[in-house]
N, C-alpha and C positions, 0 to 999 in steps of 0.2 A: 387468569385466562388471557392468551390473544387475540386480538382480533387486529380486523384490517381494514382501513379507513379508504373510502370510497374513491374511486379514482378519476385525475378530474384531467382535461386537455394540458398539457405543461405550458405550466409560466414562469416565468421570471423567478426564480426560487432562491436566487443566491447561491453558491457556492458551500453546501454546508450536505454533511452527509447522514450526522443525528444532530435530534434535539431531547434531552436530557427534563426531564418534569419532577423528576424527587420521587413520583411512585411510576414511574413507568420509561418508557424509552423512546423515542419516533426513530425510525429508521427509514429511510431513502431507498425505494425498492430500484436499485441502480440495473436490474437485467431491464429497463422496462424504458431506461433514457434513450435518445430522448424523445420517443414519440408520448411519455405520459409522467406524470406529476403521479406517484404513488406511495402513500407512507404508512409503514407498518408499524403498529405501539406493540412493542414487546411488554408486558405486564410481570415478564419472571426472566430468571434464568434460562431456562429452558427454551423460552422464545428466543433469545437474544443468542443464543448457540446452533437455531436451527435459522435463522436467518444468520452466521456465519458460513455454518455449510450449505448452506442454497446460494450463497453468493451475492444476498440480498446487499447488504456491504461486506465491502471486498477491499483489499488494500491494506497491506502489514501493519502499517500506525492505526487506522482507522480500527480495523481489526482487534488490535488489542485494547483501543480506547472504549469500542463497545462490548468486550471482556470486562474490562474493567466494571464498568455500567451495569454488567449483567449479572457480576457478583455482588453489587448493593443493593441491585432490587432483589435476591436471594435474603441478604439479611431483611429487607425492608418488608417483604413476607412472611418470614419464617414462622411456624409458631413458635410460643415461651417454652413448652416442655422440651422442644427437641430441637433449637436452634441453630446450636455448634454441627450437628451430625448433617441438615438440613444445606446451610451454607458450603463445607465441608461439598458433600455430595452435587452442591450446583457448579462449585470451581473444578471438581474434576470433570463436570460435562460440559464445562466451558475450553476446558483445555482440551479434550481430543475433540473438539470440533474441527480444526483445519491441523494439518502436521507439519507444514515447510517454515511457516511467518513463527519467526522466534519473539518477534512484539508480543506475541498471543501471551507465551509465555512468561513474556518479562512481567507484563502488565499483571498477570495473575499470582507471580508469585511478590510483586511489590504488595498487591491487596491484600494476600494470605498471610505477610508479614502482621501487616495493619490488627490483622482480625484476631491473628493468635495471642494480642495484648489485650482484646477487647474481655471485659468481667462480664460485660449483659449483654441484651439484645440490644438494647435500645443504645448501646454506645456503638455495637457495631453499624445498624445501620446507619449512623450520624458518621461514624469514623471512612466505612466503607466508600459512603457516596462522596464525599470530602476527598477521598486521595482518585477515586475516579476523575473528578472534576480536577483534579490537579496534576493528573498523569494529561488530561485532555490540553489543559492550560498549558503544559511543559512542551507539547505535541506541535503545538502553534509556535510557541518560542522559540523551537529548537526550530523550524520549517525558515523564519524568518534572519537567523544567524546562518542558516545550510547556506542560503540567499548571498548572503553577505561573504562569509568565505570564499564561496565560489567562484564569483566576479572579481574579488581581489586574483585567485589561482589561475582564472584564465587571463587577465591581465589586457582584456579586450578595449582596441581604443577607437573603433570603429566598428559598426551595425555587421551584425554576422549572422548565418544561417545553421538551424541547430536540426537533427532527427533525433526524435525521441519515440518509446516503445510502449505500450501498455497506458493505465493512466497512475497518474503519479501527481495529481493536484489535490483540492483541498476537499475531493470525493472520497478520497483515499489517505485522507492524513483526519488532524482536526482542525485545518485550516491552513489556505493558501498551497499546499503543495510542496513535495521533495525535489524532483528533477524539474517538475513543472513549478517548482518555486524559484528556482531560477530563472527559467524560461521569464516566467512573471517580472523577476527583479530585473532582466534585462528589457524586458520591454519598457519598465518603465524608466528606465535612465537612459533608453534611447540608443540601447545598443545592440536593440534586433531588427535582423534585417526580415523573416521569415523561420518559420515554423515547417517541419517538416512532422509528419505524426502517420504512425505506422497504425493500422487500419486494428491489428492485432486478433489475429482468429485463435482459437475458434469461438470467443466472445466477445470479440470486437469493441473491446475495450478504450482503442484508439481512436473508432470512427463514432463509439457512441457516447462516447465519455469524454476526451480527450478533445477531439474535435468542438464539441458542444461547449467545453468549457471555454476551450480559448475563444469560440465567436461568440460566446457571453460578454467576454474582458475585450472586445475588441485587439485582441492579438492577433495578428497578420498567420494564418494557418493553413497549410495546404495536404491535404487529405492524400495518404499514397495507399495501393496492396502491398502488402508486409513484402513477396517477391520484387518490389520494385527500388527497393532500396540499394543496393547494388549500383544500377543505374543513375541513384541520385547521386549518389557519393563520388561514382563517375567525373560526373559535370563539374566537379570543382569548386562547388559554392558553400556545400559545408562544412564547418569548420571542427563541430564538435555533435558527437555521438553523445547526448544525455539521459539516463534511466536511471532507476529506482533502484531498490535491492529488496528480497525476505529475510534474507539471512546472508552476513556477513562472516565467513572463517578466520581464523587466528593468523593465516597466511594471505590473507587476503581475498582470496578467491568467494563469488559472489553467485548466490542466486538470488532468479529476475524471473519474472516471465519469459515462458519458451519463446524463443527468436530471439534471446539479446545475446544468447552465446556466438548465432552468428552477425549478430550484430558488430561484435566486437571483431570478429574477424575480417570484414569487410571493412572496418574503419581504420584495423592494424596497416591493410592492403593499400588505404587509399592515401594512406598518410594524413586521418581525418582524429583528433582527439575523443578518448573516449574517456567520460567521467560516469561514475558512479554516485549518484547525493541519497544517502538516506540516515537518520534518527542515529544514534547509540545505540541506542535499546534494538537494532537491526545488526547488533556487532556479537557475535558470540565465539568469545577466544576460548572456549571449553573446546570446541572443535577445532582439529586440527586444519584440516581442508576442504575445500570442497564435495568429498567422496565420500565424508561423513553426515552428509547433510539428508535429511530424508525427503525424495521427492515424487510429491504427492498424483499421482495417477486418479482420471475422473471416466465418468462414465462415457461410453464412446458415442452416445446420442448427440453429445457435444458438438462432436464432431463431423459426425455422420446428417446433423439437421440444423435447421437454423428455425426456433419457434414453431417445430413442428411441422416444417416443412421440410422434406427427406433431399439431401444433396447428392446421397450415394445409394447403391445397392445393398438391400438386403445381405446378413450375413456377410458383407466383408470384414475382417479383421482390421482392426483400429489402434494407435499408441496415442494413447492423449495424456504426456504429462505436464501437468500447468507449469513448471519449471524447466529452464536449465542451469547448468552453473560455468559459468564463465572462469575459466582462470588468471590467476591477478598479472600475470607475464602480459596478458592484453588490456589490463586497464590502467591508462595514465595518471588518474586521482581518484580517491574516493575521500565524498565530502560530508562530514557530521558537523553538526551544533560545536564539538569539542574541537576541530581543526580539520586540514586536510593531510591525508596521507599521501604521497607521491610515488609513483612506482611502486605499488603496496608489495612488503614483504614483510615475515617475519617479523623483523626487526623492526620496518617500520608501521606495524600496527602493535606491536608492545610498548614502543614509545609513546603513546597517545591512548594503548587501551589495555593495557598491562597493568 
């Protein structure tokens, strides 16, 4: 069974989006930051997939590290007669939980590897939760090399100003952050001048996530509407466009959350760099380009309300897709644990991911 654990005014909570217990899960009820501290124990599979698609955690690394999760509290459950069929049936309702974040997928079929050597029950669950906890561990490591790459690619020797989109910290990873793990690494070696953080509708990812994290780390941030970026770029102070990615194509080309395609295009315009930072496990060379990519369309209350309170008119027609995809001809680097690609094509993401 799930339940949900009482919700208390928000504190101080640290930077962390699950906590992991061996028969259960906590989850970070992220639509709720940050006016409230609210944490969800997923007890099975089944929870840990409906608080994927509710957007309870959200964020492609994060996303499949709680896949992960949710297919060891599957074995950790299961009964003895009907084990394999049981597990089996929770990974495939882990996997269409969300369709864009190819993490989802990595994570589930590294686990499914795991399981299909498992002889009992009792070694699957011991096996399952084991690579869960070390998909989480790798998650972290790769987030702190993304860091390091980075900084070396941008070759920054003085405090500079960055826009970034969505959130992409350690809410949405297993720790410390992708595009906002940079952001981090430069603030702390003293080579951020400010923060620019796009507000990100229609769930405000940027002003309720993004914003909150960085005035937790004491990083210098300043809050815009996603329309105002344009005008920042304008003024001349930023120097680099940095985001996240779901999924990465064989040719480069990248989906983000919706606004980063024109993200990109605005930064082409301003002569402003634009990187991409996310995971491996966000690299899928089976797909040719971007046009392959499936992007996920949600209900238009989203859009049309904010917590139930109505923005717009009844009955008007709505596009709400959580993605776009960007083409790699507008991104200057895209940065993994494994290296950086530079003017992503082809060729140069088969050399690094080939």
């Amino acid at each position: 069974m799930d339940k949900t654990r009482q919700s208390n005014p928000l504190r101080s909570i640290g930077t962390v989006a699950m906590r992991w217990h061996g028969d259960s899960l906590d989850l970070l009820d992220q639509r709720l930051l940050p006016a409230e501290e609210h944490w969800i124990t997923a007890e099975g599979a089944g929870g840990v997939a409906q608080c994927i698609r509710d957007m309870v955690v959200r964020g492609a690394p994060a996303i499949g590290i709680s896949a992960a999760y949710g297919a060891a509290l599957a074995a950790r459950h299961a009964a003895d007669d009907n084990w394999r069929e049981e597990v089996s049936r929770a990974i495939e309702e882990l996997a269409a939980s969300r369709p864009t974040a190819v993490n989802l997928f990595w994570a589930l079929q590294r686990v499914t590897a795991v399981f299909e050597q498992c002889a009992t029950l009792k070694e699957a669950a011991t096996r399952l939760a084991d690579e869960a906890k070390a998909i989480h561990q790798e998650d972290l490591a790769a987030n702190l090399a993304m860091a390091d790459h980075a900084l070396r690619a941008m070759g920054a020797d003085q405090p500079v100003s960055v826009l970034t989109h969505c959130n992409t910290g350690a809410l949405a990873t297993g720790g410390y952050g992708t595009a906002l793990g940079v952001i981090r690494r430069l603030h702390e070696v003293e080579l951020l001048d400010r923060v620019y953080a796009d507000e990100t509708r229609p769930w405000l990812q940027g002003s309720r996530l993004t914003a909150w994290e960085l005035a937790q780390d004491g990083i210098p941030v300043t809050l815009n509407a996603d329309g105002a970026a344009a005008a920042i770029l304008a003024q001349g102070h930023v120097r680099w466009v940095i985001v996240g990615a779901d999924r990465i194509t064989a040719n480069g080309d990248v989906a983000n959350k919706i606004g980063t395609y024109s993200l990109a295009v605005l930064a082409r315009h301003h002569g402003v760099g634009f990187m991409v930072v996310a995971p491996s496990s966000t690299v899928d060379m089976a797909l040719v380009s971007g046009q392959d990519i499936p992007i996920e369309e949600r209900d238009d209350a989203e859009v049309k309300s904010i917590r139930g309170i109505p923005l717009a008119p009844e009955g008007v027609d709505v596009y709400n897709p959580v993605f776009d995809v960007t083409p790699a001809s507008l991104i200057d680097m895209i940065v993994t644990e494994k290296g950086v690609v530079r003017k992503p094509d082809r060729a140069g993401m088969d050399a690094l991911f080939g």
